[in-house]
N, C-alpha and C positions, 0 to 999 in steps of 0.2 A: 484519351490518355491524360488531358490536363483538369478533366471533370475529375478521375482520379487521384491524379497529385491532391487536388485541390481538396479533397474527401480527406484523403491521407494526413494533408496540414494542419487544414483546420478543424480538424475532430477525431482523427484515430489518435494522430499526434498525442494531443491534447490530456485525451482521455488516456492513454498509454499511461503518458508521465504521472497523472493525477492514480492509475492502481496501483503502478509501482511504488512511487512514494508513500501512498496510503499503507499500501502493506507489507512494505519494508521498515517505514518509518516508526510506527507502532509498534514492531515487534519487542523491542527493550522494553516500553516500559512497560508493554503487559506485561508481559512474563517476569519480568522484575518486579512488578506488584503482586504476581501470581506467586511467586516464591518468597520474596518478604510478607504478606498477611496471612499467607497461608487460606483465604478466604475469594471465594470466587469473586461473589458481589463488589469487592474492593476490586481484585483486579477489573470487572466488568467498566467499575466509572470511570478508573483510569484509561481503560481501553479508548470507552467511549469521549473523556477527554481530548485523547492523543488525537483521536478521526477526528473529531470536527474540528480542533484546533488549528490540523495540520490542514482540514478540507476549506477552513477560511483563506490560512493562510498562503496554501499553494495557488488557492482562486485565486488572491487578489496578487498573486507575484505573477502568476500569466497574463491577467486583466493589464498589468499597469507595466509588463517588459514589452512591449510595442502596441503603436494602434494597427497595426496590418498593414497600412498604407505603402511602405519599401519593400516587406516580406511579404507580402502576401497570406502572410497568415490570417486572415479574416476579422470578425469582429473579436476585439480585445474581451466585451461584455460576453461575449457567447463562448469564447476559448476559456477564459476565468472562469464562469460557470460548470462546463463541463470536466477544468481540471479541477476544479473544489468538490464537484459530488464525486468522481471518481476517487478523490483520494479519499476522502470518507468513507465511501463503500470498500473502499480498497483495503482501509484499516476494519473497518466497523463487521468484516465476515468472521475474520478469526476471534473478534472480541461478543462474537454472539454465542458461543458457548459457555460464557463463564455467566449465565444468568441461570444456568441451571447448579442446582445443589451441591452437587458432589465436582472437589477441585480436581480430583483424579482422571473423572467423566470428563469434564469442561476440557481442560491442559489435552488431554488424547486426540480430542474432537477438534480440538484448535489447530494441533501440529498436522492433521490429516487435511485441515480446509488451507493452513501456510501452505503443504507441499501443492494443492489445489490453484493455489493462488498464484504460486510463483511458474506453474506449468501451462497455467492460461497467459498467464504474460509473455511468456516464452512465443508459444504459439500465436497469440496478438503480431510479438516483433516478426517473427517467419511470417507472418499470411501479409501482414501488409506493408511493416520495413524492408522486406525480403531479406532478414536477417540466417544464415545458415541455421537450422534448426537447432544442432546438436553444439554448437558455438552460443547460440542463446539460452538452450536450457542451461551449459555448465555457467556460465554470467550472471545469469539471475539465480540459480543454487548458491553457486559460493556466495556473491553480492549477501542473497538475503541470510545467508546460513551464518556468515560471520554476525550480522546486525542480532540474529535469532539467538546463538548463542553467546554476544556479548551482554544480552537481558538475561540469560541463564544464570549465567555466571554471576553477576551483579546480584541477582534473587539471591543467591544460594548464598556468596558473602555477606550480604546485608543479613540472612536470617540465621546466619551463624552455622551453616551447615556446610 
């Protein structure tokens, strides 16, 4: 059981935080970029901005919020690591559609890989938070659904529509 906590701390944990944030936190300003340029490629760099930005950024706030030593949470270098590429990949799924041609294609492909995104996180918190299933999916829906369409909404003002 404590081999397990110990799994759980220092690397489901981790990585949990870093998909959430990744693909929660990029939602605005794709889709905000997606609706004011009207061009995918624009949305893509900003996508791709938002992930690594946030995947630096979330690394080094795990890295440098404890060394492990009181909490147990393990190596500071190894938890930063694995929440910085998770929030990148976190972000960087739904922004891989917009490298393709067509914004209508991209925008469709994107909201089917967010609902993907946010039903594996669900699932993540049930299998190894032991979070209620149907208590996490509706959490992470509204959570990311507000973020999702606070970028909508901003596209759609910024491009006068």
């Amino acid at each position: 059981m404590a081999a397990r906590n110990s799994f759980v701390l220092q690397k489901v944990q981790p990585a949990l935080l870093g998909l959430m944030d990744g693909a929660v936190s990029t939602l605005a300003p794709l889709f905000a970029a997606a609706g004011l340029s009207g061009k995918p490629g624009d949305a893509f760099f900003v996508g791709l901005a938002a992930s690594l930005g946030a995947g630096i950024s979330m690394g080094l706030a795990e890295a440098l919020s404890d060394d492990g030593s009181m909490t147990g949470r393990g190596s500071p270098i190894l938890r930063g690591a694995i929440t910085g590429i998770a929030t990148a990949i976190g972000g960087m799924l739904h922004t891989l559609p917009f490298l393709l041609s067509s914004l209508q294609l991209a925008l469709d492909i994107a909201y089917g890989v967010v609902v993907f995104e946010l039903l594996a996180i669900a699932v993540i918190r049930f299998k190894f938070m032991r979070t209620p299933l149907l208590a996490t999916i509706g959490q992470v829906i509204v959570g990311g659904g507000i973020v999702f369409g606070i970028g909508l909404w901003l596209g759609r003002i910024g491009a006068g529509t």
